[in-house]
N, C-alpha and C positions, 0 to 999 in steps of 0.2 A: 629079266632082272640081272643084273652085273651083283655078282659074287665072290668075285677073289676080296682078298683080307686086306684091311686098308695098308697103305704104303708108308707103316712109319709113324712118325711122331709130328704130325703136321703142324702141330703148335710151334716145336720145337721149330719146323722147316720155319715157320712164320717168323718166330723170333732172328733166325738169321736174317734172313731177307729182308727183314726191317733194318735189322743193323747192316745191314752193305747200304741199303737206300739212305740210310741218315747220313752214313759214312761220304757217300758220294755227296749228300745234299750238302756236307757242311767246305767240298772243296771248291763251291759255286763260286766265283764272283758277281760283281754288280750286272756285267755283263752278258754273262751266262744267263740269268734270269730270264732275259728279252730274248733270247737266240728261239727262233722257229724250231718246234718239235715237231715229228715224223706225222703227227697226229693235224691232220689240215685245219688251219685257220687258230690250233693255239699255243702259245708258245712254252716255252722249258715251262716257267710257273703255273700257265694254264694249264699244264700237264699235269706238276703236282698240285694243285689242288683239286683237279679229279681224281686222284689219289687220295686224297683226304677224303672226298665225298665218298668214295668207296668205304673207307672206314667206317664213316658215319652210318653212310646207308648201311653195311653191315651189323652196328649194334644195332642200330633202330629194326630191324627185319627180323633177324634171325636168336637176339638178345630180348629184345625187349616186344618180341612181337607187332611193331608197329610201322603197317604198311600206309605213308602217307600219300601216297602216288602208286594208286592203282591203274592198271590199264584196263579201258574198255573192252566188253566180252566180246568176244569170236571174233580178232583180228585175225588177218590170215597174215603170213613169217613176215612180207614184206611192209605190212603195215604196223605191226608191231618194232621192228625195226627202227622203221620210221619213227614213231614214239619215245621209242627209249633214246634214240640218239637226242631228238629234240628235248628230251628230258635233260641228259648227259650238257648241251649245249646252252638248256638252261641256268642248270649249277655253276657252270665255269664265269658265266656271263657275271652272277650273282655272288660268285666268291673274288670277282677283280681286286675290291678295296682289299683284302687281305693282301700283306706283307707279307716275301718270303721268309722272313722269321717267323713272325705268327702260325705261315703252315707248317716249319717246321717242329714248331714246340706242338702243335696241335695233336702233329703226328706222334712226336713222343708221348706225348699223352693218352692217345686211342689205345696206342701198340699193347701196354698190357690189359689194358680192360679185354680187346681180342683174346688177346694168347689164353686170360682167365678164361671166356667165353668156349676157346674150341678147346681146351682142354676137358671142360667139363658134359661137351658134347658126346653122344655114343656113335665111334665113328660107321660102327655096323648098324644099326637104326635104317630102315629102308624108310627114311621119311625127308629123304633130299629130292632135287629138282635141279637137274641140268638141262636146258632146252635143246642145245645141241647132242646131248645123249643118248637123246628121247622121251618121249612124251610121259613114257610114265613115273614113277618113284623111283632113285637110287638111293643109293647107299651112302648116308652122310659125308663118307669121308672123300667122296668124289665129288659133294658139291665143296667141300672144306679145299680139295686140290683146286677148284676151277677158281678161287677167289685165291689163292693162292698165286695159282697162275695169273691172272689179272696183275698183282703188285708187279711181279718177274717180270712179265711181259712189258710192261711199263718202266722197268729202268732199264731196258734193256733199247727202249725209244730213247730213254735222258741221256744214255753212255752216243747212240746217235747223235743226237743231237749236238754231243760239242763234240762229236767227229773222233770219239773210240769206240774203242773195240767192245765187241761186245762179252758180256762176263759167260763164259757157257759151261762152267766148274760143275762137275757133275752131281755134286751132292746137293745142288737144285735143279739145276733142268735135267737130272734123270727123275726126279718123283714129278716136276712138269709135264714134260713130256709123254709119261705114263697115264698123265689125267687126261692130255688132250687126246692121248689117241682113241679113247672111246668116240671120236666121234666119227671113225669109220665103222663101225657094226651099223649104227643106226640108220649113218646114210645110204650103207651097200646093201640094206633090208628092203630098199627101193626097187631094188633090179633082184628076179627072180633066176636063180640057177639052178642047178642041179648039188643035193645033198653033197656035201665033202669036196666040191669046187672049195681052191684057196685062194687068197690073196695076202701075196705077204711084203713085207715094208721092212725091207733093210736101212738101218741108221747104222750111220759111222762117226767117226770123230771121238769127242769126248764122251758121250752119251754113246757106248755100242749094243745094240739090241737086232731082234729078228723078230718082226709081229706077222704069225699066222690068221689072218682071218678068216674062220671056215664056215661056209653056207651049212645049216644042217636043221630041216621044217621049218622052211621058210625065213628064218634070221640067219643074222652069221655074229660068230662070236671071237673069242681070243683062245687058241690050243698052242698049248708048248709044241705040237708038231705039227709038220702040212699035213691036208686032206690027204684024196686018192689023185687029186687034177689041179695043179695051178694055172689060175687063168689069168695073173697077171701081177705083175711087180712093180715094186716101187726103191728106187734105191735114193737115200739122202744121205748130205751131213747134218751133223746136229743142229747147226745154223740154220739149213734149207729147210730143217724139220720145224722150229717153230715159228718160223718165217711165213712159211706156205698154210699153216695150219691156223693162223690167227691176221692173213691179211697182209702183212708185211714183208712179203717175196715179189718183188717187182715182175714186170708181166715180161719182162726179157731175161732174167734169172729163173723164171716159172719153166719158158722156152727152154732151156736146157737142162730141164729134168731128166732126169733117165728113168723113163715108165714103158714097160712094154707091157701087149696082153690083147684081151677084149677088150674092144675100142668102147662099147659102154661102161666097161668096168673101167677104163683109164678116164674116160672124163670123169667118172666120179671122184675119182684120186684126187684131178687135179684140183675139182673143185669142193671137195670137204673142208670146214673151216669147223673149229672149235671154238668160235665164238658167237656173241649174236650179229648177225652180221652177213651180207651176201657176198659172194667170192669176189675179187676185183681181177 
């Protein structure tokens, strides 16, 4: 069970990040719209209104209790995958006729019923569900970072897409960033070490941190210091960090990671992602 104290005011987090996303939407031209997103086969628009879907799906699941696309029992990771993307490819297919205005007022109109929603959520509540976290219950406010993350991560494809830079201002991708790194404990509970083996993940840039991950009966968790043995490192920029951890670090930018250690603990490095999704 992950334990530290939520990060913050996430509603609040939500609230900004909606406004830089509206902010960016409303410098769109006509053109802009049709430009290919990072995201294969759909474009700036098709993007945003997977973003709107998000929304939606968001009230209807987690507000209003109501899950209308369940998946079938005992998929195994790669067939549920498969699912949900075909779901995902569904929605966009189905939201074409919407107008980029239309998504955009849409969105203004989800954003506070959200903000109402996670504010009145208990972000300590062990009654969340990160798949990439692990299998069992977390702690609200790490499923509230992981759809967080989603929005982030996604304008951070739109600023791609017409060819800038990406926004990496630390007062969102450091509470980002914080959500996705749970998803090395779960993966590194794979590989069997020895108690107090560390593994730690140097980030640079705007975002500066040091994550301990230390084996201790069987799991491995987050210590503010190293074990007694570091078996292997990871050094980023904040760039490479949610690049590599959500899918969108090119397999020649991957190549130049600076990861040294146990050659089974570095393939895990390289290939942990924080989302649903198989490494590329």
């Amino acid at each position: 069970m992950i334990l530290e104290d939520p990060p913050g005011d996430v509603a609040g987090l939500f609230a900004l990040e909606r406004g830089h996303l509206l902010g960016l939407l409303g410098t769109f031209d006509e053109s802009d719209w049709h430009k290919p997103s990072p995201c294969p086969g759909w474009t700036v628009l098709g993007l945003c209104c997977h973003i709107l879907g998000d929304d939606l799906s968001a009230l209807a699941r987690f507000r209003d209790q109501h899950h209308g696309t369940i998946p079938p029992e005992d998929l195994s990771e790669a067939a549920f995958i498969e699912w949900i993307d075909l779901l995902q490819i569904e929605w966009v297919q189905a939201a074409r006729r919407l107008s980029p205005r239309l998504v955009i007022d849409l969105m203004a109109w989800t954003e506070p019923q959200l903000i109402e929603f996670l504010k009145a959520q208990d972000p300590r509540s062990p009654t969340g569900h990160v798949s990439w976290a692990g299998q069992g219950p977390v702690p609200v406010w790490l499923e509230q970072v992981r759809e967080l993350s989603e929005y982030w991560i996604h304008r951070q494809q739109l600023l791609q897409a017409l060819g800038q830079v990406s926004d990496l201002r630390a007062d969102l991708a450091e509470p980002v960033l914080n959500g996705l790194r749970w998803a090395y404990p779960y993966r590194l509970s794979q590989i069997q070490t020895s108690d107090c083996d560390t593994v730690s993940i140097e980030i640079s840039g705007s975002v500066q941190a040091t994550w301990h991950v230390v084996s201790e009966a069987r799991s491995w968790s987050f210590h503010h210091r190293p074990g007694r043995r570091c078996i292997a490192n990871l050094s980023l920029n904040t760039d490479q960090a949610w690049r590599l951890l959500t899918n969108n670090l090119s397999s020649i930018d991957q190549a130049t990671l600076q990861v040294t250690g146990d050659p089974q603990i570095v393939d895990v490095l390289r290939r942990t992602r924080a989302i649903i999704g198989l490494p590329n």
